[in-house]
ROSEDREN-322211 format. One line per field, with one value per atom (N, C-alpha, C): residue number from 1; atom name; y, z, x. Coordinates in steps of 0.1 Angstrom, whole numbers, plus 5000, padded with zeros to 4 digits. Each point is the difference from the previous one (the first is absolute). Last residue first. Layout:
<nodes>
seq [NUM	...]
atom [CA	...]
c2 [Y	...]
c3 [Z	...]
c1 [X	...]
</nodes>
This chain:
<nodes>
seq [284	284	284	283	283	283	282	282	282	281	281	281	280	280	280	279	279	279	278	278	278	277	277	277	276	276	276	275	275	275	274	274	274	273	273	273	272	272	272	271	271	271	270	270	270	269	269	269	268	268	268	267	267	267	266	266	266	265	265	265	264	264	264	263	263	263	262	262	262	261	261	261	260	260	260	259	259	259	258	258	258	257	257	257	256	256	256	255	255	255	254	254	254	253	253	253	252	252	252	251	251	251	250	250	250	249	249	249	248	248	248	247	247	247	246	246	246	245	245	245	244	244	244	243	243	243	242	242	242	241	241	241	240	240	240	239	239	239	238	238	238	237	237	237	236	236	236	235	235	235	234	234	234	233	233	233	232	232	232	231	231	231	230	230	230	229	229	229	228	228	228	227	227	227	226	226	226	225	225	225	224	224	224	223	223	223	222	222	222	221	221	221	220	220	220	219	219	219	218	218	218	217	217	217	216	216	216	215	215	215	214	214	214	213	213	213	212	212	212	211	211	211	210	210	210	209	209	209	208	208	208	207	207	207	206	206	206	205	205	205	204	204	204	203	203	203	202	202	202	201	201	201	200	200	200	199	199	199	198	198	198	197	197	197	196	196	196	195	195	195	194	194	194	193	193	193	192	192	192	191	191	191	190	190	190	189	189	189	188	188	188	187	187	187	186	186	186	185	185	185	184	184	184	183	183	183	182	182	182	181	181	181	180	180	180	179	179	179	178	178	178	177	177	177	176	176	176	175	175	175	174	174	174	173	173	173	172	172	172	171	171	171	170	170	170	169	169	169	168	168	168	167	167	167	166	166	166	165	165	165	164	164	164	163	163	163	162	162	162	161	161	161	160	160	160	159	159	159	158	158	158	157	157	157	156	156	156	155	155	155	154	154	154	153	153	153	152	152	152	151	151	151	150	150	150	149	149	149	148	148	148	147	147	147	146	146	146	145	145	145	144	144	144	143	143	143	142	142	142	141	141	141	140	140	140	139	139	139	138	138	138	137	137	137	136	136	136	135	135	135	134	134	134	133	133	133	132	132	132	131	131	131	130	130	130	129	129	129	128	128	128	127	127	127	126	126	126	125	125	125	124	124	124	123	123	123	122	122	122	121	121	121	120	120	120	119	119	119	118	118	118	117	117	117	116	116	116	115	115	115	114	114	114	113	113	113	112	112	112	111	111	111	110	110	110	109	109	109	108	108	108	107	107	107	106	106	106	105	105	105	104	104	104	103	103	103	102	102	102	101	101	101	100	100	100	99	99	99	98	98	98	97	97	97	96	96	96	95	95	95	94	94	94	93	93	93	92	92	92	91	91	91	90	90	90	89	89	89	88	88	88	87	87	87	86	86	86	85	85	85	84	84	84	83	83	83	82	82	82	81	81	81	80	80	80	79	79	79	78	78	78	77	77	77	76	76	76	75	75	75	74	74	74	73	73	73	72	72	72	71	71	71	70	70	70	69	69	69	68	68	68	67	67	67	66	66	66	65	65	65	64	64	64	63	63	63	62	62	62	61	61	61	60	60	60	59	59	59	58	58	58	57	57	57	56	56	56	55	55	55	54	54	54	53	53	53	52	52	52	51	51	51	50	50	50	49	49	49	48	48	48	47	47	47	46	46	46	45	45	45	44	44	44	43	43	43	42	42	42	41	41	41	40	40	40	39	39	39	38	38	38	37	37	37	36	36	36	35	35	35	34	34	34	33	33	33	32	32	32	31	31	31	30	30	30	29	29	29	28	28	28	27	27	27	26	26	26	25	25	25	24	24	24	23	23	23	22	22	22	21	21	21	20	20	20	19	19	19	18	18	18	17	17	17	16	16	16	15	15	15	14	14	14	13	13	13	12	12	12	11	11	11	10	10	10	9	9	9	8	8	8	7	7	7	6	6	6	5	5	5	4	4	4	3	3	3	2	2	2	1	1	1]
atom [N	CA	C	N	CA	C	N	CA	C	N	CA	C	N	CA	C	N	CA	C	N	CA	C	N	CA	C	N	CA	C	N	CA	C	N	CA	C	N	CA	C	N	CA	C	N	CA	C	N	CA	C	N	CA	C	N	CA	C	N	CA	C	N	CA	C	N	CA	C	N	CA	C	N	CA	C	N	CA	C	N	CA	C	N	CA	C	N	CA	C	N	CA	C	N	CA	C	N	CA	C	N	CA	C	N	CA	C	N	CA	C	N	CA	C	N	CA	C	N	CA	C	N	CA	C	N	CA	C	N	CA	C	N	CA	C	N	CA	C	N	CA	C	N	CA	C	N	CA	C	N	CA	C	N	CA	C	N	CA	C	N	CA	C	N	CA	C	N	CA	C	N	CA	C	N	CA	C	N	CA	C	N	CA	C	N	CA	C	N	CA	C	N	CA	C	N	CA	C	N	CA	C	N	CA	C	N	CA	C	N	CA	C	N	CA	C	N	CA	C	N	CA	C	N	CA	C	N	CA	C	N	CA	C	N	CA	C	N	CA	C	N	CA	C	N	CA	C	N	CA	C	N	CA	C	N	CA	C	N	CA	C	N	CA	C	N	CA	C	N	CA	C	N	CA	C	N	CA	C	N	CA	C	N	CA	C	N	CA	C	N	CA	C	N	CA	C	N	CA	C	N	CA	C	N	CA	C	N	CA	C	N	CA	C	N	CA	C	N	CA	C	N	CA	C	N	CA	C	N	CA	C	N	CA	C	N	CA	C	N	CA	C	N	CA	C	N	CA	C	N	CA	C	N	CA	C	N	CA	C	N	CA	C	N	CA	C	N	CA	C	N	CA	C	N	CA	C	N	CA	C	N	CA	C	N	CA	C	N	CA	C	N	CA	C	N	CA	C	N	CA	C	N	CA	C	N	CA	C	N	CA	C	N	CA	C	N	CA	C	N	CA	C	N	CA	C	N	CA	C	N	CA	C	N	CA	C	N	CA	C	N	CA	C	N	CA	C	N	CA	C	N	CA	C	N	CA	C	N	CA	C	N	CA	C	N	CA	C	N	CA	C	N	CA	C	N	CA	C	N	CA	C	N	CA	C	N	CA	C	N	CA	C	N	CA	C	N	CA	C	N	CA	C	N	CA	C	N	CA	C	N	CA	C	N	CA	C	N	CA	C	N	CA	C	N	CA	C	N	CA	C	N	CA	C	N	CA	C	N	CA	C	N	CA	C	N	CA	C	N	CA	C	N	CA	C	N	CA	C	N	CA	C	N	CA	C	N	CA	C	N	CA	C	N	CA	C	N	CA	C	N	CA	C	N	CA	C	N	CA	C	N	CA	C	N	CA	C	N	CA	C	N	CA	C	N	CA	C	N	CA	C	N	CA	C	N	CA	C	N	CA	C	N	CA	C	N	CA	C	N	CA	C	N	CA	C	N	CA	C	N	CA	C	N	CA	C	N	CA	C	N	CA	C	N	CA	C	N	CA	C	N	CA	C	N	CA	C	N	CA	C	N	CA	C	N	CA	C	N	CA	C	N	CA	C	N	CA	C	N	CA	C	N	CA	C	N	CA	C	N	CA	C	N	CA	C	N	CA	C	N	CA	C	N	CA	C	N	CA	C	N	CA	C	N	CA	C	N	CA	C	N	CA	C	N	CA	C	N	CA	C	N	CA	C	N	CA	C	N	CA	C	N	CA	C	N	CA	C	N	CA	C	N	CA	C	N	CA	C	N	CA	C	N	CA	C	N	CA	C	N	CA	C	N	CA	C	N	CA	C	N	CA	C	N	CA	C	N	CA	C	N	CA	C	N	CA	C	N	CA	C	N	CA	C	N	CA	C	N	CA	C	N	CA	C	N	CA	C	N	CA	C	N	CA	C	N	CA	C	N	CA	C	N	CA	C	N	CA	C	N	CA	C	N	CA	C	N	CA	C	N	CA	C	N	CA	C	N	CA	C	N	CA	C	N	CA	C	N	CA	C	N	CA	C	N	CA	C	N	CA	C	N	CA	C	N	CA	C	N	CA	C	N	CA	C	N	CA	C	N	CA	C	N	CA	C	N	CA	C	N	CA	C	N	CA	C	N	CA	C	N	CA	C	N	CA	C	N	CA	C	N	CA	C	N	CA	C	N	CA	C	N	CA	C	N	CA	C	N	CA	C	N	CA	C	N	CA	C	N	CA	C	N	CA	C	N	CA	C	N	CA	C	N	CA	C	N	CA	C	N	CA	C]
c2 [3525	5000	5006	4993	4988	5004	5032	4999	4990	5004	5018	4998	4961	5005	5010	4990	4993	5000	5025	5009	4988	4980	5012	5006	4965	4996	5013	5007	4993	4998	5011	5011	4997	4966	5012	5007	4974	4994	5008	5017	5000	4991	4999	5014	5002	4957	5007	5011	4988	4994	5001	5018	5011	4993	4996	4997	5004	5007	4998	4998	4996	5008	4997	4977	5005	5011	4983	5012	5000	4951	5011	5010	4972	4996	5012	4982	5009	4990	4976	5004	5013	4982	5011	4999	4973	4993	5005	5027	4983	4994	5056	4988	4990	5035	5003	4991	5005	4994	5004	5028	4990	4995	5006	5003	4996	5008	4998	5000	5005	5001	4993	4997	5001	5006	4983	5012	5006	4965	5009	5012	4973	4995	5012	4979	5010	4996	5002	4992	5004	4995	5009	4995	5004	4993	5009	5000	5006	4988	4988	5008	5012	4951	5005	5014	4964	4999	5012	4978	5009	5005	4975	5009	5009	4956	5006	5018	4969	5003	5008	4985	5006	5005	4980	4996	5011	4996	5000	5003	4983	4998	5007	5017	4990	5004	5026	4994	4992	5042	4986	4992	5048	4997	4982	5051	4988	4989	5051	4995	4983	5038	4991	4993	5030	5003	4996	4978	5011	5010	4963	4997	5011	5007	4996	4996	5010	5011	4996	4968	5007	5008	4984	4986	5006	5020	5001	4995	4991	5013	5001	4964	4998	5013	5000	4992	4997	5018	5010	4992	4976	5006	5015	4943	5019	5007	4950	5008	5015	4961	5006	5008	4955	5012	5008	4954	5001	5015	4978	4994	5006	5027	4981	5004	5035	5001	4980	5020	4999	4996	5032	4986	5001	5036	4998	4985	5040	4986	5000	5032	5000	4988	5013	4987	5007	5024	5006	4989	4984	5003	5005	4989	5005	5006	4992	4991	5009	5007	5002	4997	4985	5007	5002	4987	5010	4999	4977	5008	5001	5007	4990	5009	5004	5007	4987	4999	5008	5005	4977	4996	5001	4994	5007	4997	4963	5013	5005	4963	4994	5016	4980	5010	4997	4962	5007	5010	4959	5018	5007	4959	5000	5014	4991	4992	4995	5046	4985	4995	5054	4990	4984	5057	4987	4994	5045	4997	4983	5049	4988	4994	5053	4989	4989	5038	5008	4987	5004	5001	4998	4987	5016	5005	4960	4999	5015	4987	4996	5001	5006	5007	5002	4960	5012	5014	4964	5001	5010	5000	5002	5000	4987	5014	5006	4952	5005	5015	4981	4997	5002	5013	5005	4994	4976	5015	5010	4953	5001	5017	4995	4997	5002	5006	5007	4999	4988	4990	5006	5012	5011	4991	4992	5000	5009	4993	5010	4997	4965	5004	5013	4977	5009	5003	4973	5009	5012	4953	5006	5012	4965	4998	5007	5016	4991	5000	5020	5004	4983	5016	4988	5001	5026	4996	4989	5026	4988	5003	5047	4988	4988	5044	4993	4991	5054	4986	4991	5057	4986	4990	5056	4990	4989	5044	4997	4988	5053	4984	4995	5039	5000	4985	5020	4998	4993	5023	4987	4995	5044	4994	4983	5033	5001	4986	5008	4994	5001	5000	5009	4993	4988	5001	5010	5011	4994	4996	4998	5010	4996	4972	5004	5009	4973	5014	4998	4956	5012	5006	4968	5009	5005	4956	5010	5008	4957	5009	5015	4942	5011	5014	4954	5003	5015	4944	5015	5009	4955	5009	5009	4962	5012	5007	4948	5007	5013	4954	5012	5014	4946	5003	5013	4979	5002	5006	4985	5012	4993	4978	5003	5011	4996	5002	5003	5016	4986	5004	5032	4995	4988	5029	4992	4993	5040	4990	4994	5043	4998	4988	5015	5005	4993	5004	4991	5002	5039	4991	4987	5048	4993	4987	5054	4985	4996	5047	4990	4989	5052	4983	4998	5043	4999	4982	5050	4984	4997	5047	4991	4982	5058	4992	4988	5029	5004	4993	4999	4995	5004	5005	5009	4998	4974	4999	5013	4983	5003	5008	4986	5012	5004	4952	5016	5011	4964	4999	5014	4989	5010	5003	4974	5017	5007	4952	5004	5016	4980	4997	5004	4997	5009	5002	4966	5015	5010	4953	5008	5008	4980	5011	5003	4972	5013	5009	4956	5000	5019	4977	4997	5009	4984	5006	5001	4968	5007	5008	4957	5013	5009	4948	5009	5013	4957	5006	5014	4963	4998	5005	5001	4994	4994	5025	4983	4998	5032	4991	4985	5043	4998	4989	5018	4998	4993	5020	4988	4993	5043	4989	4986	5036	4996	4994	5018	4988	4999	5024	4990	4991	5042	4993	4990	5026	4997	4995	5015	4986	4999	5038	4991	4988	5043	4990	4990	5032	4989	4992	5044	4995	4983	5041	4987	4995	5060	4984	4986	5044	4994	4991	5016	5010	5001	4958	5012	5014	4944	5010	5007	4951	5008	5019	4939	5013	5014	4948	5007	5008	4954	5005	5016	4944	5016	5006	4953	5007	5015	4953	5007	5009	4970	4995	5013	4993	5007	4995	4989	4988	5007	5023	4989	4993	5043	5002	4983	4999	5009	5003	4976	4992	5009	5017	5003	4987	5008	4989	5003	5037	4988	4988	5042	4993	4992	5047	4990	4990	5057	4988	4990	5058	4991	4989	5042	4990	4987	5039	4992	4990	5020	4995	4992	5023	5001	4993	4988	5003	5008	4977	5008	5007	4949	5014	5002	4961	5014	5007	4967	4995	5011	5028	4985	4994	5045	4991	4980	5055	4989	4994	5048	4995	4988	5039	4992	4989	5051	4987	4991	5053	4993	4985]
c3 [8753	5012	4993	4987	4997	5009	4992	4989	5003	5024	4996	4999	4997	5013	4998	4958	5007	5013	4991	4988	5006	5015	5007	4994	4975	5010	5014	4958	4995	5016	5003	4995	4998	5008	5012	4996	4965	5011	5011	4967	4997	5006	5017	5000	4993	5000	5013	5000	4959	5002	5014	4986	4993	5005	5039	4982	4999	5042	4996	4986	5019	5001	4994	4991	5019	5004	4957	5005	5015	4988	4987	5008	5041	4986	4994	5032	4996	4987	5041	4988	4996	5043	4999	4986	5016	5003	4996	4980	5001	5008	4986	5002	5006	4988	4988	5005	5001	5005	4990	5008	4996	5006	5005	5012	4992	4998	4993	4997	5044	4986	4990	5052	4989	4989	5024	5011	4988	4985	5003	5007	4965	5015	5000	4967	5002	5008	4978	5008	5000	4965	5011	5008	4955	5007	5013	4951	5009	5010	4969	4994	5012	5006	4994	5002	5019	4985	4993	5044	5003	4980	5011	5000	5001	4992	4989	5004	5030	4985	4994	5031	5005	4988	4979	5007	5010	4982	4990	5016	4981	5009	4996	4975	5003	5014	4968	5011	5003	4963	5006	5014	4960	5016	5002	4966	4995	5018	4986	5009	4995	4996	4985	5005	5030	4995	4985	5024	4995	4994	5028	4984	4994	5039	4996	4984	5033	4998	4992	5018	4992	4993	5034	4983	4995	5039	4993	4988	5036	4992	4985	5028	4992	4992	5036	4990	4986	5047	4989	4983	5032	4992	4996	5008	5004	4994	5014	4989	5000	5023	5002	4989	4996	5005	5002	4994	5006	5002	4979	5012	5010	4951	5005	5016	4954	5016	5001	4974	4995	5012	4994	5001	4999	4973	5014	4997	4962	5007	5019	4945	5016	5002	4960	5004	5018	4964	5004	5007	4985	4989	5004	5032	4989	4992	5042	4996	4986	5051	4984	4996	5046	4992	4988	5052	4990	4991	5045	4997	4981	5050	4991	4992	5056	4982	4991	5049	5000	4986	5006	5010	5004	4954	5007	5015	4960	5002	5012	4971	4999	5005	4977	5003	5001	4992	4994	5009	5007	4995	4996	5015	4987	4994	5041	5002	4985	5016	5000	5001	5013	4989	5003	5015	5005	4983	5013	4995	5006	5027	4998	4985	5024	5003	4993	5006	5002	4998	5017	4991	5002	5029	4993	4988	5029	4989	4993	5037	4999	4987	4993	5010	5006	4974	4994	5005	5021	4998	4990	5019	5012	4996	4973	5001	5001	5007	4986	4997	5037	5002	4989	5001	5010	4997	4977	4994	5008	5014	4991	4993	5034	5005	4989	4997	4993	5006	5001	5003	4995	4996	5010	5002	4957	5009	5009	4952	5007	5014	4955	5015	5008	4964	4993	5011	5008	5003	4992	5015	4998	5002	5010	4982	4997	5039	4997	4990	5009	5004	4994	4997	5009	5005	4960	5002	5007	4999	4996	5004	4984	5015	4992	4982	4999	5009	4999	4996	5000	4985	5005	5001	4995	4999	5008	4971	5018	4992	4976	5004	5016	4983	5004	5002	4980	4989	5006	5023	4997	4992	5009	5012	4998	4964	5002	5019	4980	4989	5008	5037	4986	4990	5051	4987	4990	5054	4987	4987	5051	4994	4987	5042	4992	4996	5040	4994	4991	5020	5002	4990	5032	4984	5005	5014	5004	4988	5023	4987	5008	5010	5005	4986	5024	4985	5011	5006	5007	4987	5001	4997	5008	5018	4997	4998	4999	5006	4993	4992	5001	5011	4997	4992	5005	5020	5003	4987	4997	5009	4994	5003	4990	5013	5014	4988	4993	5049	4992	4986	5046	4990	4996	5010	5009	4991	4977	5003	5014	4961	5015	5004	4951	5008	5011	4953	4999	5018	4972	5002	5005	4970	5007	5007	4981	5005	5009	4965	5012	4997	4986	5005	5010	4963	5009	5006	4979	5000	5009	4972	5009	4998	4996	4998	5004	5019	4985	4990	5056	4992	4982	5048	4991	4993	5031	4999	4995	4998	5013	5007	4954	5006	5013	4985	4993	5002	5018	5006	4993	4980	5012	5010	4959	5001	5007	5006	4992	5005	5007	5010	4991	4970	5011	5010	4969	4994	5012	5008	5001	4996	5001	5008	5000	4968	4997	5018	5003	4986	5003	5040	4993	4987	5042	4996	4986	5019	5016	4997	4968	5002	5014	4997	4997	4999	4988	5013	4997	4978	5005	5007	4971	5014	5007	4952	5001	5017	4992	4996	5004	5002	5014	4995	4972	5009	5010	4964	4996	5014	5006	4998	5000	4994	5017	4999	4955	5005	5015	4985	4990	5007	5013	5010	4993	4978	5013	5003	4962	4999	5011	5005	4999	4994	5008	5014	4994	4981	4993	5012	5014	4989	5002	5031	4997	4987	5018	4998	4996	5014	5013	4992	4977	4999	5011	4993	4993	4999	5031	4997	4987	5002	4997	5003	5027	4989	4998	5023	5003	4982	5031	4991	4998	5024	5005	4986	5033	4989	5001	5033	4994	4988	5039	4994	4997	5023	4988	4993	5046	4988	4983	5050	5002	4988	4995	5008	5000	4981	4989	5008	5020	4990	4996	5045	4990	4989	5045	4997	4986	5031	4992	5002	4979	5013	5002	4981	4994	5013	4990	5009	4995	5004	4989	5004	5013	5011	4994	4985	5008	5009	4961	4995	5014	5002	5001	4997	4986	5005	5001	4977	5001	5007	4991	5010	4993	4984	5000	5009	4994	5005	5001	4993	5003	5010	4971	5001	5005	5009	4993	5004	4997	5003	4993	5023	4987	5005	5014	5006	4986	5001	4999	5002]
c1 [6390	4988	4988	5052	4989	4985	5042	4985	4992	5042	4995	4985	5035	4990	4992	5022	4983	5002	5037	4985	4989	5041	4997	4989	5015	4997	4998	5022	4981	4996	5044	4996	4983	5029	5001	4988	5013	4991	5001	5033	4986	4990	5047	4994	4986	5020	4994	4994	5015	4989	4996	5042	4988	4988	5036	5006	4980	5028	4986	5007	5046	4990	4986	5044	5001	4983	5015	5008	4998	4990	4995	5012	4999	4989	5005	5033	4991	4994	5017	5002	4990	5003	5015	4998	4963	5012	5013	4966	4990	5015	4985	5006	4997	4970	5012	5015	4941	5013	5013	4948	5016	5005	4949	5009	5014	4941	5015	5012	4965	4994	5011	4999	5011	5000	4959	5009	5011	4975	4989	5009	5028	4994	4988	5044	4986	4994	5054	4994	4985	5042	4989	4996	5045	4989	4998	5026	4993	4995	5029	5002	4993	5015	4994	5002	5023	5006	4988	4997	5009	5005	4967	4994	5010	5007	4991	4998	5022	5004	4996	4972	5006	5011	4958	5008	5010	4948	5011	5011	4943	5012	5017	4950	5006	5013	4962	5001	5006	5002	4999	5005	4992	4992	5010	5004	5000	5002	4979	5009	5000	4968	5002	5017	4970	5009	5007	4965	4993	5011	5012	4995	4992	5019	5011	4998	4968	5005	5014	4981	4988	5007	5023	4999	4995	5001	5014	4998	4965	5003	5009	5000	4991	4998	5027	5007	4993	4988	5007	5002	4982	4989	5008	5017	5002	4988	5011	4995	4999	5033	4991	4996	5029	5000	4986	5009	5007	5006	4959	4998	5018	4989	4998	5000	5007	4992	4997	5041	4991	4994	5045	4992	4987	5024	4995	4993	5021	5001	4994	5008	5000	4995	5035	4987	5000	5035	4985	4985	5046	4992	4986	5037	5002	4995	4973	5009	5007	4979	4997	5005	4978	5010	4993	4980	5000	5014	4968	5013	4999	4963	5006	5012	4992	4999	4999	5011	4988	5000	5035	4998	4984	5013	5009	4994	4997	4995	5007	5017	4984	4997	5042	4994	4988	5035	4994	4989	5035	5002	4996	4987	5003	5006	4987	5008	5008	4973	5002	5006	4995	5006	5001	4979	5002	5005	5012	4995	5001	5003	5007	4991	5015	4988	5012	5018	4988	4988	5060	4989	4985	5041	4999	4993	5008	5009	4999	4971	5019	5002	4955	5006	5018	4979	5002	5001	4991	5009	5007	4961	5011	5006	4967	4998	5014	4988	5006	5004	4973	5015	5011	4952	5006	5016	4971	5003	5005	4985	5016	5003	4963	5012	5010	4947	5012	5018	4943	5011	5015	4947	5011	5014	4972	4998	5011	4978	5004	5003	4999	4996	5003	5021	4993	4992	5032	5004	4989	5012	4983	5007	5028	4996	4987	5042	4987	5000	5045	4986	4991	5052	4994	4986	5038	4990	4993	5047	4990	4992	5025	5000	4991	5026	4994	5000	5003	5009	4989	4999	4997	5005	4997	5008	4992	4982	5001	5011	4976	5002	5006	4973	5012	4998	4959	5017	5009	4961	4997	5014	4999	5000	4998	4996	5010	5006	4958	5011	5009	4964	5005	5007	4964	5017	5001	4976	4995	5013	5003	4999	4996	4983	5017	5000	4970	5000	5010	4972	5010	5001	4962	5005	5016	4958	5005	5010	4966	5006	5003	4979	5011	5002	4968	5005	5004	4986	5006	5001	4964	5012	5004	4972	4995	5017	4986	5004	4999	4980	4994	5006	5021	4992	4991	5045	4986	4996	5053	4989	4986	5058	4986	4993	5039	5002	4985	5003	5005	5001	4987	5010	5001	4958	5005	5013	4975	4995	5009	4984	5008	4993	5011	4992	5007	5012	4987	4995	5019	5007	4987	5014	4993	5002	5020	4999	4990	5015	4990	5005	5023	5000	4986	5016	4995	5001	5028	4996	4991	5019	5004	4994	4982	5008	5006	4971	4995	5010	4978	5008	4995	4981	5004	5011	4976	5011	5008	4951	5006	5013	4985	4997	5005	5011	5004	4995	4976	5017	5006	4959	5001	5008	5001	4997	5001	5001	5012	5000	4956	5009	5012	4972	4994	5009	5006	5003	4995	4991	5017	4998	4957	5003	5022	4973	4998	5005	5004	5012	4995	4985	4998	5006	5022	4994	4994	5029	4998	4994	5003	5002	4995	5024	4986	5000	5040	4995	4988	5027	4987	4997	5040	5003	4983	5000	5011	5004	4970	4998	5004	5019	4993	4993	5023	5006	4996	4976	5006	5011	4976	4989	5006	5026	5001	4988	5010	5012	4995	4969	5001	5011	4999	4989	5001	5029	5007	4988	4984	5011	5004	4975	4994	5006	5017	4998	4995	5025	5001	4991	5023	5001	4999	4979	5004	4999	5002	4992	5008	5020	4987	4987	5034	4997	4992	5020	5005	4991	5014	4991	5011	5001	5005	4987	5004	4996	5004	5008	5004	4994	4986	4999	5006	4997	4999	5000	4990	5006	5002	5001	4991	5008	5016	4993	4986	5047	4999	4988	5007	5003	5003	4992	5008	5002	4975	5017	5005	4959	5012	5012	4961	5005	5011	4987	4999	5006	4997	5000	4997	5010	5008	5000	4967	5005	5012	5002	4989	5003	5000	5008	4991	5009	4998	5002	5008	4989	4997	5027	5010	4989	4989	5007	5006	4949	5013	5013	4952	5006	5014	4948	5012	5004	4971	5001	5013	4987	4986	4998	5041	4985	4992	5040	4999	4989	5027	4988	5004	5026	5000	4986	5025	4990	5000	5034	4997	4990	5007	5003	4997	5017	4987	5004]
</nodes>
């Protein structure tokens, strides 16, 4: 079966699929994007994901290419189309097709793009297998709570972590201190059972897994705080994660060849795994 992508209010063939190129988004990365968790062939959590690409798109100024109630419709129907029951679904919007310069013309008509892929659905056991991480600087923008398509330094951070034989990268300041994964926010646990995750500012993205996690974290009676904590810091803790819409809740069980804990999910992963798979199940 062909894969069916949406673009500008026609669905197409994946290989007919094409924007212009004077596209703002190909030449200036000038738009956003939004990536959602299918599970059973429904969309976990859509409606905080339209919240954050409202916010997004806000903060750059650029107009909605449809009106709010119709994404859900459009989404669905990418997914049906698709016969997708598992997996992911991506739209990007971008501020549209203009004549190349930096600034643009006032009332340009958004692009918007969506499309899906297939995974096999997680398990405990599948979600568990930890990963190894190194750490790279952090040289991104001061708007990083911005979903935008501007993702060069996380590409190059990816790579490296690629060279180096491991499964992503954590960014780190200049204060050494862990700001988020390439595509994740980041995650420990500290000695005394403290789960930990920097605090949502202008310098990481706000994860709507992430928002999950907290819930489910305090509902657990899980002792929660949000603050900054240091590369050191993390190589010294006891567990640590990563969470993403794709990733769901992803161990780390090395930070730069150091193992964390046994080297393995430790109980509080293993119990957010666990919460966190049941509310895909349930949240609908």
């Amino acid at each position: 079966m062909p894969r069916i992508v949406y673009v500008n209010g026609r669905y197409l063939p994946h290989r007919y699929a094409s924007v212009h190129i004077e596209d703002r988004g190909f030449q200036f990365a000038d738009g956003v994007y939004e990536v959602i968790a299918i599970t059973n062939g429904k969309l976990v959590d859509i409606e905080p994901h339209l919240d954050r690409l409202n916010r997004s798109m806000g903060e750059l100024n650029i107009d909605l290419p449809v009106p709010r109630r119709a994404f859900g419709f459009i989404l669905r129907e990418v997914i049906r189309r698709n016969r997708v029951t598992n997996g992911s679904i991506y739209l990007q919007i971008t501020r549209g097709v203009a004549a190349r310069d930096f600034t643009y013309p006032e009332g340009l008509r958004p692009s918007l793009v969506i499309y899906t892929k297939s995974t096999k659905k997680a398990s405990i056991e599948t979600a568990s297998q930890g990963h190894a991480v190194v750490s790279q600087p952090d040289i991104r923008w001061a708007r990083c709570d911005i979903k935008t398509i501007s993702l060069l330094p996380s590409v190059l951070a990816k790579r490296a972590a690629t060279e180096e034989g491991v499964a992503d990268a954590w960014f780190v300041n200049e204060e050494s201190i862990v700001t988020e994964g390439t595509s994740s926010n980041a995650w420990i646990v500290t000695t005394t059972k403290e789960l930990i995750t920097r605090q949502t500012d202008n310098f990481i993205l706000s994860g709507i897994t992430r928002q999950t996690i907290l819930k489910l974290a305090s509902d657990a009676g899980l002792t929660i705080t949000e603050r900054p904590f240091s590369l050191k810091e993390a190589m010294q803790a006891t567990e640590a994660f990563t969470s993403s819409s794709t990733a769901l809740v992803k161990p780390v069980i090395k930070i730069n060849g150091v193992q964390i804990g046994d080297g393995q999910a430790g109980r509080v992963t293993r119990q957010l795994i666990e919460h966190y798979l049941n509310y895909m199940d349930n949240s609908f």
